[in-house]
C-alpha positions in Angstrom: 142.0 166.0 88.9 142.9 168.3 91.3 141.7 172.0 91.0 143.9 174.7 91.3 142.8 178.5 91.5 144.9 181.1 90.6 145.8 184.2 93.0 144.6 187.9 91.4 148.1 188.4 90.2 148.4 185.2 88.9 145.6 185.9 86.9 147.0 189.2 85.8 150.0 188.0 84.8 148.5 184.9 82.6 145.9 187.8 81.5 149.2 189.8 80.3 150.9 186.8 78.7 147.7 185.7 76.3 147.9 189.2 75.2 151.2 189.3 74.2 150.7 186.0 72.6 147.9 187.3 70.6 149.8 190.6 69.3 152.6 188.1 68.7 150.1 186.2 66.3 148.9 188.9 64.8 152.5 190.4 63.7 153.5 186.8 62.6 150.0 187.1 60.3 151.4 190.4 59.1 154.7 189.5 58.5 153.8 186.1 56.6 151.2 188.3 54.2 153.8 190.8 53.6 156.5 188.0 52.4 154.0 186.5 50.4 153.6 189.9 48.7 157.2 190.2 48.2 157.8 186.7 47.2 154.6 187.2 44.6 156.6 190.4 43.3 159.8 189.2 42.6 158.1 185.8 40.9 156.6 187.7 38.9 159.2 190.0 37.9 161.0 186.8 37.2 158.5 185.1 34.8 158.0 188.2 33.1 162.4 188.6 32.3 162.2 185.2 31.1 159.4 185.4 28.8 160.9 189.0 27.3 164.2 187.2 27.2 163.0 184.6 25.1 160.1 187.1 22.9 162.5 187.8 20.1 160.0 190.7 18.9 161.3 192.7 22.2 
């Protein structure tokens, strides 16, 4: 295997694009929880018109 070294600004540049990648992860994270959240919400919201649909006390 052959080993290759990477020049300073190589290194900066692959340093620049893990970070990105990181903070890309992290929004993704963020963005998954908050669909979760919404997708929880309107499930519920859901469940709870078809059981007062069917309540004929209500």
């Amino acid at each position: 295997m052959t080993n290759l070294s990477l020049s300073p600004q190589q290194q900066a540049k692959l340093a620049e694009a893990l970070e990105i990648a990181l903070l890309a992860e992290e929004k993704a994270k963020q963005m998954s929880e908050l669909s979760t959240e919404i997708a929880n919400k309107y499930q519920k919201r859901l469940y709870e018109s078809v059981h007062s649909a069917s309540d004929p006390s209500k």
